[in-house]
KESE-35585 format. One record per atom (N, C-alpha, C, O): residue in one letter; x, y, z. Coordinates in steps of 0.05 Angstrom, whole numbers, plus 5000, padded with zeros to 4 digits. Example, Ala and Ser with C-alpha at 12.3 -4.5 7.8 and 13.67 -1.06 7.14 Angstrom:
! residues 2
A526448865156A524649105156A526449345156A528549345169S525749555142S527349795143S525850015157S526850235161
This chain:
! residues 260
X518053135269X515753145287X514152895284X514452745264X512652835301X511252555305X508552645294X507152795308X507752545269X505452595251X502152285253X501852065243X501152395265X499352205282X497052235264X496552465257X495051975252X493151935245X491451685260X492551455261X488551735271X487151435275X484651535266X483651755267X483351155251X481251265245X479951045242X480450895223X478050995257X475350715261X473250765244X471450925246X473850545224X470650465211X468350265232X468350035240X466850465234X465150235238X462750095219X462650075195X461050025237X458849935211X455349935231X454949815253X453750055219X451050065226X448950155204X449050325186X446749975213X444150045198X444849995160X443850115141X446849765161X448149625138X450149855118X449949885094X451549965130X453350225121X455550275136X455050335159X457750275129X459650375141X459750675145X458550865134X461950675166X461251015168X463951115190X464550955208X465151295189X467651365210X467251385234X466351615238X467451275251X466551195275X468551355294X467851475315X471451345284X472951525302X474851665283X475651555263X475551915290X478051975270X479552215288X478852445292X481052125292X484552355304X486152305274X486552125258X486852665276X488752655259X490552945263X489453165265X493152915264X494453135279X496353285245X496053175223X498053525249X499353625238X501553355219X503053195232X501453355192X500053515176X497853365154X497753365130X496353225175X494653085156X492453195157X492053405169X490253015140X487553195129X485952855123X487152675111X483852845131X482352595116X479352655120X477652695138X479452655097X475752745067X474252535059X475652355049X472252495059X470152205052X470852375020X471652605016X470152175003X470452164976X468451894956X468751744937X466151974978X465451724973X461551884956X459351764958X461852104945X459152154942X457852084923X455552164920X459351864901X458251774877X458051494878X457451334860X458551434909X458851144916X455350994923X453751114937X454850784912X451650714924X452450404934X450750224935X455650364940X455650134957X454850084987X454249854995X454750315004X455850355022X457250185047X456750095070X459750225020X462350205042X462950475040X461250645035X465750535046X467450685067X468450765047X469650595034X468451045034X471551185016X473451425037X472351635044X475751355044X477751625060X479251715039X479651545021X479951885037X482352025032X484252205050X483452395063X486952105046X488652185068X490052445053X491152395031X489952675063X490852885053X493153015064X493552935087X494853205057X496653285077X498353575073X499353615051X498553725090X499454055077X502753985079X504154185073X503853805084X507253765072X507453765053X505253725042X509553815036X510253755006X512153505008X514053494992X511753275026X512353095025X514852985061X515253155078X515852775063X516852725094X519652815090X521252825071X519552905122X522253045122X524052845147X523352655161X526852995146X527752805168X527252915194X527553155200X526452725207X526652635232X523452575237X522552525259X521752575213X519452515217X518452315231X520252155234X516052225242X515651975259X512252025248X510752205254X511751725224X509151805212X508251555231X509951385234X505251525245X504351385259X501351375256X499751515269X500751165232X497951145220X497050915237X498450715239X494350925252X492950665272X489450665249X487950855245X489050365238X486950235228X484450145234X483849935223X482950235249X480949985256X479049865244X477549985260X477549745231X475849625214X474949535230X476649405244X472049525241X470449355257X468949175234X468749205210X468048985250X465248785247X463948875225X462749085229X463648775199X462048795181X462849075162X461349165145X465049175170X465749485163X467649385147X469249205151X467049635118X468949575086X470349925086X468950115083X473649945090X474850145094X475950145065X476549925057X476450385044X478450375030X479150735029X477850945028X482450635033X482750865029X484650995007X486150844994X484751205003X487351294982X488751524989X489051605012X489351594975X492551814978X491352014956X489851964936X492452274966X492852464946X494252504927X493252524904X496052514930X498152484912X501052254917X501152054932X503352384900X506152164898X507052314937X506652544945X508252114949X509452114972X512352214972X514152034973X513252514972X517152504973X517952524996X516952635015X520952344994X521952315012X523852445010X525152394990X524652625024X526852895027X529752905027X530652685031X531353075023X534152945033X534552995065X533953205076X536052695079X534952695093X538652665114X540452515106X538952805135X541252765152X541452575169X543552455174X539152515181X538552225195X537052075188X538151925172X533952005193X532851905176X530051995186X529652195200X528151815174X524551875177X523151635177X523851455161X521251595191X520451265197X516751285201X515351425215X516251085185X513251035191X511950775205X513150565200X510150755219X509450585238X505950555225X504750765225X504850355217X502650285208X501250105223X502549915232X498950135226X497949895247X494449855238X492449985242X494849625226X491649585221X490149355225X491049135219X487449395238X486349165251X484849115238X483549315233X483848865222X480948885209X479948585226X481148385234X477248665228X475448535248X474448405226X474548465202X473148135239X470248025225X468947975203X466647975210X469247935180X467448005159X467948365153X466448535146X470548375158X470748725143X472048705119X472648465116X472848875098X474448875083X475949155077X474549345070X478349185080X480749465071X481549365047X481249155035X482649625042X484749675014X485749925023X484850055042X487449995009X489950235006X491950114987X493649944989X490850314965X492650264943X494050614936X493450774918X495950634955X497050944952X498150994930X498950784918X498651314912X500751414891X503451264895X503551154917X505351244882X508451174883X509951354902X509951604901X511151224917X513551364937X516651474913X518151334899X516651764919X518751814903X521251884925X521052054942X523951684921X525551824946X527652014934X528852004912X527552174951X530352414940X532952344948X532952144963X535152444941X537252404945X537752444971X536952634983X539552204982X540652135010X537252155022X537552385029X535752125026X533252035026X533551735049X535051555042X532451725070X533851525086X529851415099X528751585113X528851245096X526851175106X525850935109X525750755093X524550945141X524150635150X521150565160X520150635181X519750385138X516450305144X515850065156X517049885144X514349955177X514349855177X510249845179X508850035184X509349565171X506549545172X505949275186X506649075175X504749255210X502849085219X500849045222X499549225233X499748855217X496848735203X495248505211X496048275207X492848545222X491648405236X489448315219X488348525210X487848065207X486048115199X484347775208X485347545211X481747865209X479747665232X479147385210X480847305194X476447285214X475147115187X473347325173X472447545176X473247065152X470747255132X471647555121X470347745114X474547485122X475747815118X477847855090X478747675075X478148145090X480048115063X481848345063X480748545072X484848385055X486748575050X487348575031X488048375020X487348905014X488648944996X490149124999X489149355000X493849065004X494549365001X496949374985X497949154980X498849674970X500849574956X502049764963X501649874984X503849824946X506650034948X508450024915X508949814902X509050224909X510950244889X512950464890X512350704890X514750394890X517650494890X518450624873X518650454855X519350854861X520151004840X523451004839X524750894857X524151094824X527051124830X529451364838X531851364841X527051584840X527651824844X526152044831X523752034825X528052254827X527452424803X527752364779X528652564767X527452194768X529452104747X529852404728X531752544736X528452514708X528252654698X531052934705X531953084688X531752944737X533053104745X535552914750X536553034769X536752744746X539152584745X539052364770X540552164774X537052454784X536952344815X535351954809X533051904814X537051754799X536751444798X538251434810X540551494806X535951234844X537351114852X539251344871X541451224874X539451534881X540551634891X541251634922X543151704935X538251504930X537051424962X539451384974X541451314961X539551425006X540851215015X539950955030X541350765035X536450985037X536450745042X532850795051X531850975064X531250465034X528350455038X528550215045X529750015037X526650265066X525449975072X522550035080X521650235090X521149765073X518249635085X518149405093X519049215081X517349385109X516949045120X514149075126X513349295133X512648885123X509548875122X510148625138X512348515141X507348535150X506448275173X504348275181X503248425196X503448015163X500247945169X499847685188X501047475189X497847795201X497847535219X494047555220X492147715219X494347295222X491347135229X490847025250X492146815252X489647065269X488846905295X492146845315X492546645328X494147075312X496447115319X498447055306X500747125312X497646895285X499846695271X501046835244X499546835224X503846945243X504347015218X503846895196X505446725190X501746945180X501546865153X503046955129X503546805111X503847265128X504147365105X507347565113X507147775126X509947465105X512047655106X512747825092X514747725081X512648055083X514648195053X516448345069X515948385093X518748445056X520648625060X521348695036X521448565016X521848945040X522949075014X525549255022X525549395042X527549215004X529849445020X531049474995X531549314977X531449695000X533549854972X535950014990X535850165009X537549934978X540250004988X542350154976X544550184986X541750234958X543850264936X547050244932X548650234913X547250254969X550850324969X552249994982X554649924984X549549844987X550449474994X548749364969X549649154958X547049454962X546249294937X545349334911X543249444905X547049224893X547649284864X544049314844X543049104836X542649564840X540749544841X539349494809X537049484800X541849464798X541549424771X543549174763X544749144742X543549074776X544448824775X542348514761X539948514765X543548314749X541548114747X540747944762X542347774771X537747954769X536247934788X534648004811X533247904828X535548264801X534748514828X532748674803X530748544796X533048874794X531949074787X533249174749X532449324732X535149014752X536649034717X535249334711X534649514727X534949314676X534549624668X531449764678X530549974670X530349614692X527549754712X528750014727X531150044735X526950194730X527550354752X524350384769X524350574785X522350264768X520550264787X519850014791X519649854772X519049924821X518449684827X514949714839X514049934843X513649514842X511149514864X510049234863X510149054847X508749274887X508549014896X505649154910X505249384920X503648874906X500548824916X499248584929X498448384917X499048634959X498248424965X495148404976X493548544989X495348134963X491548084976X491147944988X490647764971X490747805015X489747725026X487147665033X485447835031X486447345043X482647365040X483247095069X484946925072X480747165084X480146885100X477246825097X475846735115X476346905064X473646755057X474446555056X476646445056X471246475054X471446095044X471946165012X473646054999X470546315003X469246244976X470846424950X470146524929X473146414962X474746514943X475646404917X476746184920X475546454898X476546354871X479146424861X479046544839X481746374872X484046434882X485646474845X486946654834X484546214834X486046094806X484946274783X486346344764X482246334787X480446464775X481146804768X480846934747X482046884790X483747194797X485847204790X486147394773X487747074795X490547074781X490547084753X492247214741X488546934741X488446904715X486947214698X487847344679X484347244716X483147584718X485347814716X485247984698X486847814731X489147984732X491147994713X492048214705X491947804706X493747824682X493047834655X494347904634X491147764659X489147854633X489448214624X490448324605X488048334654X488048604660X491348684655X491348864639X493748634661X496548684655X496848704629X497948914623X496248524606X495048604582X495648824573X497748904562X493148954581X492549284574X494649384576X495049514555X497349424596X498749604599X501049424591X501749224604X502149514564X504449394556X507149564566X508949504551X507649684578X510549824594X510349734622X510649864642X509949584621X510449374652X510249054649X508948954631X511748884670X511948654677X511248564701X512048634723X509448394695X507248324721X508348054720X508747944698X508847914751X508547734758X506947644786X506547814803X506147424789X503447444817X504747164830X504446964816X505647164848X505846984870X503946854893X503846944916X502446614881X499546524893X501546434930X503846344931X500046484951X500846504980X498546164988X496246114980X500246005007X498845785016X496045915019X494545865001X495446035033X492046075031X491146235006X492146274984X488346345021X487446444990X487646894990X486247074999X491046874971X491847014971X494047024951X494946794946X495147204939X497547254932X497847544929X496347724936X500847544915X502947834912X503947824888X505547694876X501848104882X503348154851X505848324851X506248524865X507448234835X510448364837X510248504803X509748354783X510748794802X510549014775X513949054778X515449034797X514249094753X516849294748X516249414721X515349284702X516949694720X517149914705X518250174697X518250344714X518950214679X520950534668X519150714684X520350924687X516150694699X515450924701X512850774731X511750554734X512750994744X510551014766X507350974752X505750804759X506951144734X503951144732X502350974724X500150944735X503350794698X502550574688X501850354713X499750224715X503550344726X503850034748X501450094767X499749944777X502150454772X499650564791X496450494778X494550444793X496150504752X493050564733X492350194733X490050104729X494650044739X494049644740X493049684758X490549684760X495149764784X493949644806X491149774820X489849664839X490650014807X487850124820X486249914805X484249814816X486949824777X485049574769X484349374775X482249284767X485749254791X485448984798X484549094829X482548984837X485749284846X484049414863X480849394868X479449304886X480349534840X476949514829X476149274826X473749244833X477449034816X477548714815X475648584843X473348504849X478748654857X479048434887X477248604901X476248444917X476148814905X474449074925X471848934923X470448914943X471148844899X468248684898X466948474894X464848394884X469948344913X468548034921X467648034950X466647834959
């Protein structure tokens, strides 16, 4: 079934605030913001599935207006089902002006024969900033299920003033590509990846990278590496035995980049 969410931040009287929100079967989205005295924007995207099934069609639309700070999160880990054809998500987010997003969701766990295709496009104005990530699990592990998928992908695409700035793809394949192979994923079984984007002036690009890995530190069962992007941006690339750890970094540096 075609699973539909939209939802406009706007901004007035120096506060963000939900300006529009559609949201169809089986989602749910809750302000979570009551201990907040920024005022920006907290959503939470909720949902009565026990995770996507096949033939799903997930279709999330973004808008961030003018001066409006959106972040949102997830409830829980995202499963992806076993699947006979497949299940596909369509993301679309605009950020206007001087706004700033994040979405730093739980880890996607895929199930066996698990077949799913994301794609995210991304618009973002001046004076603006993106943070969003994704991490990859490897299954059930615990229930024998590594690596079992038959096939994930994400492709993300940022563009500025029309112009692609920012490419990722991610694809796991298991049955064309050797996923434990050297250079790919060796004895890892979780991956994630975080990207930030900024079209401030006044970013301290060298300053953050260095902030962040500092913060990687703390969590010794992971390997952080950060890939600085021609402008003022980069992509942190995690790998790990496990989802949660990579998840507890990146809400950190989340909390980092959210309050510049």
């Amino acid at each position: 079934m075609e699973c539909r969410l939209d939802i406009v931040a706007g901004y007035k009287e120096g506060k963000s605030y939900v300006k529009n929100l559609y949201v169809g079967k089986p989602f749910r989205v809750v302000s979570v913001a009551q201990r907040k005295t920024d005022n920006k924007l907290y959503q939470m995207i909720m949902t009565s599935s026990p995770g996507i099934l096949d033939g799903d069609e997930y279709v999330l639309n973004i808008d961030v207006e003018d001066n409006a700070a959106l972040q949102l999160q997830s409830q829980s880990y995202q499963r992806l089902f076993n699947m006979g054809d497949e299940a596909t998500q369509q993301l679309r987010i605009n950020i206007h002006d001087n706004s700033s997003f994040t979405y730093v969701p739980h880890p996607v766990v895929p199930h066996e024969n698990s077949n799913f295709k994301s794609k995210a496009s991304i618009s973002i104005g001046d004076q603006s900033q993106l943070i969003i990530s994704e991490i990859i699990t490897c299954g059930r592990k615990h229930s024998g299920e590594v690596f079992k998928l038959k096939c994930f992908q994400n492709l993300t695409e940022i563009y500025h003033h029309n112009k692609l700035v920012v490419k990722d793809n991610i694809l796991i394949q298991p049955d064309l590509i050797p996923i434990e192979s050297i250079g790919i994923l060796e004895n890892y079984t979780h991956q994630g990846s975080l990207i930030f984007y900024s079209t401030k002036t006044n970013v301290e690009k060298d300053e953050l990278v260095n902030n962040l890995f500092e913060i990687s530190k703390n969590h010794t069962n992971i390997e952080v590496g950060i890939s600085a992007l021609d402008d003022n941006g980069f992509i942190i690339r995690s790998l790990s035995q496990g989802g949660e750890a990579m998840y507890k970094y990146f809400l950190e540096a989340q909390d980092l980049l959210w309050e510049l």
